[in-house]
C-alpha positions as CSV (number, residue, x, y, z in Angstrom):
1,X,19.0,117.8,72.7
2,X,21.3,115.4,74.6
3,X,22.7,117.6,77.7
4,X,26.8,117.6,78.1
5,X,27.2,115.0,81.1
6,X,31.0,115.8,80.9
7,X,33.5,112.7,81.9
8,X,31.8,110.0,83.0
9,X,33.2,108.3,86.5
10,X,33.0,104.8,87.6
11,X,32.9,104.5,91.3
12,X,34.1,100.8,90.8
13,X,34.2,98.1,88.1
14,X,33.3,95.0,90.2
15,X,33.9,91.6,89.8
16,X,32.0,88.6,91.1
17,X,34.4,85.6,91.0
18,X,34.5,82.4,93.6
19,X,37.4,82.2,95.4
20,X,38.7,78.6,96.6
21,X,40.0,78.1,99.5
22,X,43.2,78.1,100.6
23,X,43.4,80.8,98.2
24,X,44.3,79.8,94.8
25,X,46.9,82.4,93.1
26,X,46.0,81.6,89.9
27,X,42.6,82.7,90.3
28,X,43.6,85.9,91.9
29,X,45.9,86.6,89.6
30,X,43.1,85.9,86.4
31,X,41.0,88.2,88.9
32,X,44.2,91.0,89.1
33,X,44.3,91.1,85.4
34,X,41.0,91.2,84.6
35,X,40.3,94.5,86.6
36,X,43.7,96.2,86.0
37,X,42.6,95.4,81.9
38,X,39.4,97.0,82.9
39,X,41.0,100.4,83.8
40,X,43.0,100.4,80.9
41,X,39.7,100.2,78.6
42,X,37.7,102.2,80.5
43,X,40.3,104.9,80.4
44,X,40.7,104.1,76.9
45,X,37.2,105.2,76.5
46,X,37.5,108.4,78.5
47,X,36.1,107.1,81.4
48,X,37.7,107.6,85.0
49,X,37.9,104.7,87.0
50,X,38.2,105.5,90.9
51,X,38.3,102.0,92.4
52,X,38.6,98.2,91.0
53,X,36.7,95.7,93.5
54,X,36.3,91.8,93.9
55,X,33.6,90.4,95.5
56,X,33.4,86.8,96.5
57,X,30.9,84.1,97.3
58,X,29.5,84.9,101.1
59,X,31.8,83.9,103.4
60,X,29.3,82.1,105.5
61,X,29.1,79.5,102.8
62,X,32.9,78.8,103.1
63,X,34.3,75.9,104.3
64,X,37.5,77.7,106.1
65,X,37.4,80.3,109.2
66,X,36.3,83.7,108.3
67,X,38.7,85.6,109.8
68,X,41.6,83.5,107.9
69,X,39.8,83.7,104.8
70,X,39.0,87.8,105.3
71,X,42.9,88.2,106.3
72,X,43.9,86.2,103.8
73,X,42.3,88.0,100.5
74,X,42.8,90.9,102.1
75,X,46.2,90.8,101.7
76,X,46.3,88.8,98.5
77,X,44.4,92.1,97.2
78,X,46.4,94.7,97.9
79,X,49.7,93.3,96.6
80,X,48.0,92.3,93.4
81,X,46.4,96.1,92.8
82,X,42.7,95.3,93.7
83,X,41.3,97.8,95.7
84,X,39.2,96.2,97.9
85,X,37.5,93.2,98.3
86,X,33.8,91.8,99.9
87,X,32.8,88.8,101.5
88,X,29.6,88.9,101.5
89,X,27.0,88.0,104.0
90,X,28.6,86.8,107.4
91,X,27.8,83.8,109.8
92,X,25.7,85.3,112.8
93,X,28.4,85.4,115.1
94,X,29.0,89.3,116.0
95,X,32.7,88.7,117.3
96,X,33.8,86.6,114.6
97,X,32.7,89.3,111.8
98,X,33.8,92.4,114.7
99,X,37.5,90.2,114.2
100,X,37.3,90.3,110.2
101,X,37.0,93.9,110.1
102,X,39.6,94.7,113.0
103,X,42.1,92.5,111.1
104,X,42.0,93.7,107.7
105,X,42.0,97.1,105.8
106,X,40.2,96.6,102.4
107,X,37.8,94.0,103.0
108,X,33.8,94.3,103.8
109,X,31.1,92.3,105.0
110,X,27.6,92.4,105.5
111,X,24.8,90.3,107.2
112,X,21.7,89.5,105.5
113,X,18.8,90.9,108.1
114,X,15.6,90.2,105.2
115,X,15.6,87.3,102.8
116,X,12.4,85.7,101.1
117,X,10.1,88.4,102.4
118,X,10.8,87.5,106.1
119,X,13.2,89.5,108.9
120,X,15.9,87.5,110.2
121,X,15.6,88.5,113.6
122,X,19.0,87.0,114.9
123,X,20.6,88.5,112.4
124,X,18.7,91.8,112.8
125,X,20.6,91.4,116.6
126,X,23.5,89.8,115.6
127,X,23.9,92.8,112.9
128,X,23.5,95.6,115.9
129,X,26.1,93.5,118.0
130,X,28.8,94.4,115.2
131,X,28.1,97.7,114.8
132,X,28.3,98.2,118.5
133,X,31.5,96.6,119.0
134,X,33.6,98.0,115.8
135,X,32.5,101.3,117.0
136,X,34.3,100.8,120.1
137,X,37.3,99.2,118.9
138,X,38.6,101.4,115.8
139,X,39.0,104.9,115.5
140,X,36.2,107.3,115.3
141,X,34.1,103.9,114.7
142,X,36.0,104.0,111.5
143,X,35.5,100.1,111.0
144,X,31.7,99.9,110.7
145,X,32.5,101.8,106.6
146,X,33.3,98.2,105.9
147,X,30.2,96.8,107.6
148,X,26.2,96.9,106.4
149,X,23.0,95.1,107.3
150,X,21.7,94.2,104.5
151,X,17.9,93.3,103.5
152,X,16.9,91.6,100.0
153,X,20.3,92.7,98.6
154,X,20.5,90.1,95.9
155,X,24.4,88.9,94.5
156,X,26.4,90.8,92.4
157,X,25.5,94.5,93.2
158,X,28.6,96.4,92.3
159,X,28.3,99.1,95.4
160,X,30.0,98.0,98.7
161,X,29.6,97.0,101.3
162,X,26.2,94.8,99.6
163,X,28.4,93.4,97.1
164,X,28.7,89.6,96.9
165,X,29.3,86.8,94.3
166,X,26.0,84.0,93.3
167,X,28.5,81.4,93.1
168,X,28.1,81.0,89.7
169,X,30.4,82.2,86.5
170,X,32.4,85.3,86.6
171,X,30.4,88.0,86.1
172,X,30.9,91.8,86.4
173,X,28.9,94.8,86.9
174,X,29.9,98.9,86.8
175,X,29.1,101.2,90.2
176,X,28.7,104.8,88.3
177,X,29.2,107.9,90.3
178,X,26.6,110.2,88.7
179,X,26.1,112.6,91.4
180,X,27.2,115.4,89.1
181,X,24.9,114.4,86.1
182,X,21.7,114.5,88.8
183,X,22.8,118.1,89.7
184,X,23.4,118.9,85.7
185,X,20.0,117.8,85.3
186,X,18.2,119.6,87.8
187,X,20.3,123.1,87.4
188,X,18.4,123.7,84.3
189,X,14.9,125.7,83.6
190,X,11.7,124.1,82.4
191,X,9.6,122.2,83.9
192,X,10.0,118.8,86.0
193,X,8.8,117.2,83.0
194,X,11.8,118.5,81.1
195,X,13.8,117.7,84.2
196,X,13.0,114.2,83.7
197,X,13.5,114.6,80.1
198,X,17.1,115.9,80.7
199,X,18.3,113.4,83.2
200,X,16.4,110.4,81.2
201,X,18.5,111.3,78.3
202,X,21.5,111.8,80.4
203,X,21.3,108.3,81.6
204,X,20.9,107.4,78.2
205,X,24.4,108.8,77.2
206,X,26.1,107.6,79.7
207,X,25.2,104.2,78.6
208,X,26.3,104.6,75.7
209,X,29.3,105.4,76.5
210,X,30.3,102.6,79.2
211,X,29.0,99.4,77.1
212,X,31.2,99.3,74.5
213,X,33.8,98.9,76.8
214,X,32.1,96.6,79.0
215,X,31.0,94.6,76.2
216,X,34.9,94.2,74.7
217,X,35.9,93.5,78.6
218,X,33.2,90.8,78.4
219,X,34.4,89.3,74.9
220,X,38.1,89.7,75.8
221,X,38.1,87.3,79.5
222,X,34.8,85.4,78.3
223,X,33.3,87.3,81.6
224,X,29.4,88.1,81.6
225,X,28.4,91.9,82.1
226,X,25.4,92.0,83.6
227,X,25.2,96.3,83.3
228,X,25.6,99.3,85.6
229,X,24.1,100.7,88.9
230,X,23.3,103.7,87.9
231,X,22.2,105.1,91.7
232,X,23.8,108.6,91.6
233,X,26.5,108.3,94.2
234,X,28.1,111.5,95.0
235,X,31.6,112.7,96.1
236,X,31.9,115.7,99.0
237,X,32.1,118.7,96.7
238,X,29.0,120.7,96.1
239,X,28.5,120.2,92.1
240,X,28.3,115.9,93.0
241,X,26.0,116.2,95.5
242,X,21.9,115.2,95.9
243,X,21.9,117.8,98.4
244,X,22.9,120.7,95.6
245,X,20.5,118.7,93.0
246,X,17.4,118.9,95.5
247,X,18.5,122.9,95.6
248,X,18.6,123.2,92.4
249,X,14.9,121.8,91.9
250,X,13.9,124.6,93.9
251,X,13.9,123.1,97.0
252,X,15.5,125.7,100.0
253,X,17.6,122.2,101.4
254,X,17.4,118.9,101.6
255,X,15.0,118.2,104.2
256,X,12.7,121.0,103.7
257,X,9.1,119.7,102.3
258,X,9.2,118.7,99.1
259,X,11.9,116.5,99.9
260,X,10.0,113.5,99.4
261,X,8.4,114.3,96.2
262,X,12.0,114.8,95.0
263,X,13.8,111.7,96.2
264,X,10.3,110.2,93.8
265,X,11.0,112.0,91.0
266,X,14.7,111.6,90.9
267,X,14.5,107.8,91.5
268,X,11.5,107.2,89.4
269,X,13.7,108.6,85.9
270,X,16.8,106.0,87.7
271,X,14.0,103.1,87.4
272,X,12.3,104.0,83.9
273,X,15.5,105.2,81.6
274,X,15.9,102.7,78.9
275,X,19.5,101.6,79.7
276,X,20.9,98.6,81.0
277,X,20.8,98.9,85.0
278,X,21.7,95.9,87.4
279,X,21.9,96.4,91.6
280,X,19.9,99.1,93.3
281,X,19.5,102.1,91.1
282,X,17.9,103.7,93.5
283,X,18.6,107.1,95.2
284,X,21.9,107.4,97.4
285,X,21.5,109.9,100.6
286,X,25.2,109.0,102.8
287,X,25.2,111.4,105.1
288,X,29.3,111.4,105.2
289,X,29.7,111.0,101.4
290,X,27.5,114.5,100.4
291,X,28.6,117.7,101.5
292,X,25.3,119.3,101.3
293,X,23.5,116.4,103.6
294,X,26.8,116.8,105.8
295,X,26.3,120.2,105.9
296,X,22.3,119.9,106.5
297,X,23.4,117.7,109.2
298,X,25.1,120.3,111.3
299,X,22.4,122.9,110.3
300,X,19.6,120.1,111.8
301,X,17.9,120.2,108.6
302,X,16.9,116.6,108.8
303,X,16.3,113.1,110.9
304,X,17.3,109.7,110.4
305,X,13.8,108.9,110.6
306,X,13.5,111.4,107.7
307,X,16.2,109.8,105.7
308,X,14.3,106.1,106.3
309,X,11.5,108.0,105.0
310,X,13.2,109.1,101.8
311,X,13.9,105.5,101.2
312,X,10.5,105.0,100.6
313,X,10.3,106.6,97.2
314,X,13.2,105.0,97.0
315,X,16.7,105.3,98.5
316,X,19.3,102.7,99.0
317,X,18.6,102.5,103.2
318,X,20.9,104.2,106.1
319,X,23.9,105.1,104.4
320,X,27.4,106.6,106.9
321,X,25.0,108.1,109.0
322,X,27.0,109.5,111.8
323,X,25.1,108.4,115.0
324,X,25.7,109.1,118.8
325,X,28.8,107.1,120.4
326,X,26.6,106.0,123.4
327,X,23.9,105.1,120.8
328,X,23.4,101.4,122.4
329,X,23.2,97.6,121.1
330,X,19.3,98.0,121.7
331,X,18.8,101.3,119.8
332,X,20.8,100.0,116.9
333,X,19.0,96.8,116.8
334,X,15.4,98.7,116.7
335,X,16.8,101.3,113.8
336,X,18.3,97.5,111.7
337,X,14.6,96.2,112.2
338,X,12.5,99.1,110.7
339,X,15.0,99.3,107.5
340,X,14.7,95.4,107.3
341,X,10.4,96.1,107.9
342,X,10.6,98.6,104.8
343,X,12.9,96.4,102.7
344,X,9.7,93.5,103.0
345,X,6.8,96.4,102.6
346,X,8.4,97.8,99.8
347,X,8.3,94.3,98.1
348,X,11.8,93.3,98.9
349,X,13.5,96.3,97.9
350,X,17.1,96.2,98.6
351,X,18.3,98.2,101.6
352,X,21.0,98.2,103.7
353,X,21.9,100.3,107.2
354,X,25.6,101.4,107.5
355,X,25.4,103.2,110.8
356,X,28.5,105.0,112.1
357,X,28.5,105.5,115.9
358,X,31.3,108.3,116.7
359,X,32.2,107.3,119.9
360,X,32.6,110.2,122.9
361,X,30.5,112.2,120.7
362,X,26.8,113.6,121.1
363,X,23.9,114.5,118.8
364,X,24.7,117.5,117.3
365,X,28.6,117.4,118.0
366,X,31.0,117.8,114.6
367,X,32.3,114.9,113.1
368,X,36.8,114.9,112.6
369,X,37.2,112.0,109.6
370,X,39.9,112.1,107.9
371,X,39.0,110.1,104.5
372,X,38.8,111.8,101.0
373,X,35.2,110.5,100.1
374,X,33.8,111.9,103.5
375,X,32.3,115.2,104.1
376,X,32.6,115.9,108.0
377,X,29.4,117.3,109.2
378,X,27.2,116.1,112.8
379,X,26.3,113.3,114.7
380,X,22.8,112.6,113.6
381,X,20.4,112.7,117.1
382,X,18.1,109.1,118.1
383,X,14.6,109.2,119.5
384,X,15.9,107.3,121.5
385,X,13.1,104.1,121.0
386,X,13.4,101.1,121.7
387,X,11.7,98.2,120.1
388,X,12.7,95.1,122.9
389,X,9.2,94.2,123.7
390,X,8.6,93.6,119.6
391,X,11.7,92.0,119.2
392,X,11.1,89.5,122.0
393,X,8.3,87.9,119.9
394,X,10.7,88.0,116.7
């Protein structure tokens, strides 16, 4: 019996187009109207958008300065309706990309810390550099939302802040944000065998409902759709939250053992559903963005260690993890390195680390954002480790 998933929401229809430079307004404008034409089918279909996104080739392969090309297209974006926009992978220069996110409001970047089954150690410390300096230069360290380190994150992901363009054709790919449909599965009896069962078929009817729009987007702009991540990305409310779906196994919280086996179990039906998946599809845990991991926060219910661990079996990486505002450059760099280590041991599994310093306050201490997709809960403790000897012989 196919279970009611209820109206399915798209987290963001994203489109991977090159952008010339300077900035050519008739290819933002074919960009503008392609994604506004998106909402309009999508809605059509009964689907809610939330966001429409344009991500570009990585800026580190443009010939033009970054922070006038990020300025630039950030701007260009906003008066033509797109929500935000990503450069992709960054030059190594910490102050340059530190400048790109201080001078704009919509646009992300990332740097690329694991490619080709090897750590990029300067970018591994290049990567903690940025983190270390937004947090000290916007509010609340605000400005490191728009900034990940990314390992084996291949182009065209459709979640931010991995999101980047191959430099080929247009192409276009769905961000779903199935949170809710997770819980819906778990929240019924039977046994995890039927859970699996529930949520496979879930999956299932959720894909059918997004292609057909996708594929008449595709036909109408002569734009390839390469399919949907289908990584459950929840909103702060208790039914779209991984946090409530872990209860709901039977689990007392997330963090409690068991944990583990059901970050596995949930991410092994995301990997195995016949439907057609592009970018992680993996298990999202951000702290900020799920009000029962915010709330576990404050409670001390779990580590980030913990949370690297989860993305074992296989989460997405570090996501808004709220950290310590004297956490320092060194700390950050060691805590970049062991995501990028598990990125290569897991056979190049896409992660990425997007690691919030708060700064004046502690471990333990509430977080006070103000931003509709967070859930405010606690600065996350460090052990406080530090891997500078290793990284010397990086």
């Amino acid at each position: 019996m196919t279970p009611s998933i209820g109206r399915v929401k798209l987290r963001s229809i994203t489109l991977g187009n090159n952008m010339s430079w300077p900035l050519s307004s008739a290819e933002l404008s074919k960009a503008a109207r392609f994604l506004a034409r998106s909402r309009e089918l999508f809605a059509e279909a009964g689907l809610e958008v939330q966001t429409t996104r344009l991500a570009t080739q990585p800026v580190r392969d443009m010939r033009a300065p970054a922070v006038d090309i990020a300025r630039e297209l950030d701007r260009a974006c906003r008066e033509s309706g797109i929500g935000y926009c990503s450069l992709g992978p960054a030059p190594l220069d910490a102050g340059l990309v530190a400048e790109v996110i201080e001078g704009t409001s919509i646009a992300f970047v990332s740097m690329s810390t694991a490619r080709d089954g090897q750590i990029d150690f300067p970018a591994v410390r290049a990567a903690a550099a940025v983190v270390h300096r937004v947090a000290r230069s916007s509010e609340l360290g605000f400005g490191n939302l728009r900034f990940a380190a990314a390992a084996h994150c291949g182009p065209n992901i459709p979640f931010f802040p991995a999101a980047y363009h191959d430099g080929g054709h247009p192409k276009f790919s769905l961000a779903l944000q199935a949170a809710d449909v997770v819980v819906e599965a778990c929240s019924g009896a039977g046994t995890l065998e039927e859970v699996r069962a529930r949520l496979t078929e879930a999956l299932m009817e959720m894909d059918r409902r997004i292609t057909p729009a996708a594929k008449r987007l595709e036909r109408e702009f002569a734009i390839e759709y390469l399919g949907a991540d289908f990584s459950p990305a929840p909103f702060p409310s208790a039914h779209e939250s991984i946090g409530t779906a872990f209860q709901r196994l039977g689990l007392e919280r997330f963090g409690a053992a068991g944990s583990l086996a059901a970050a596995a179990l949930i991410t092994g039906v995301l990997r195995s559903a016949p439907v057609n998946r592009w970018g992680f599809n993996g298990l999202m845990l951000p702290v900020l963005e799920d009000s029962a991991l915010a709330a576990g926060a404050l409670r001390g219910d779990f580590s980030v260690h913990e949370l690297l661990l989860y993305s074992a079996v296989c989460g997405t990486g570090l996501d808004t993890v709220p950290l310590p505002g004297d956490t320092s450059e060194e700390e950050l760099t060691s805590l970049i390195l062991d995501v990028a280590a598990l990125s290569i041991a897991l056979d190049r599994k896409p992660l990425t680390a997007r690691l919030l310093p708060v700064p004046g306050k502690k471990a333990g201490e509430p977080t006070a954002y103000d931003f509709e997709y967070f859930a405010n809960g606690a600065v996350l403790p460090l052990k406080g480790l530090r891997a500078s000897g290793f990284l010397e012989r990086g």
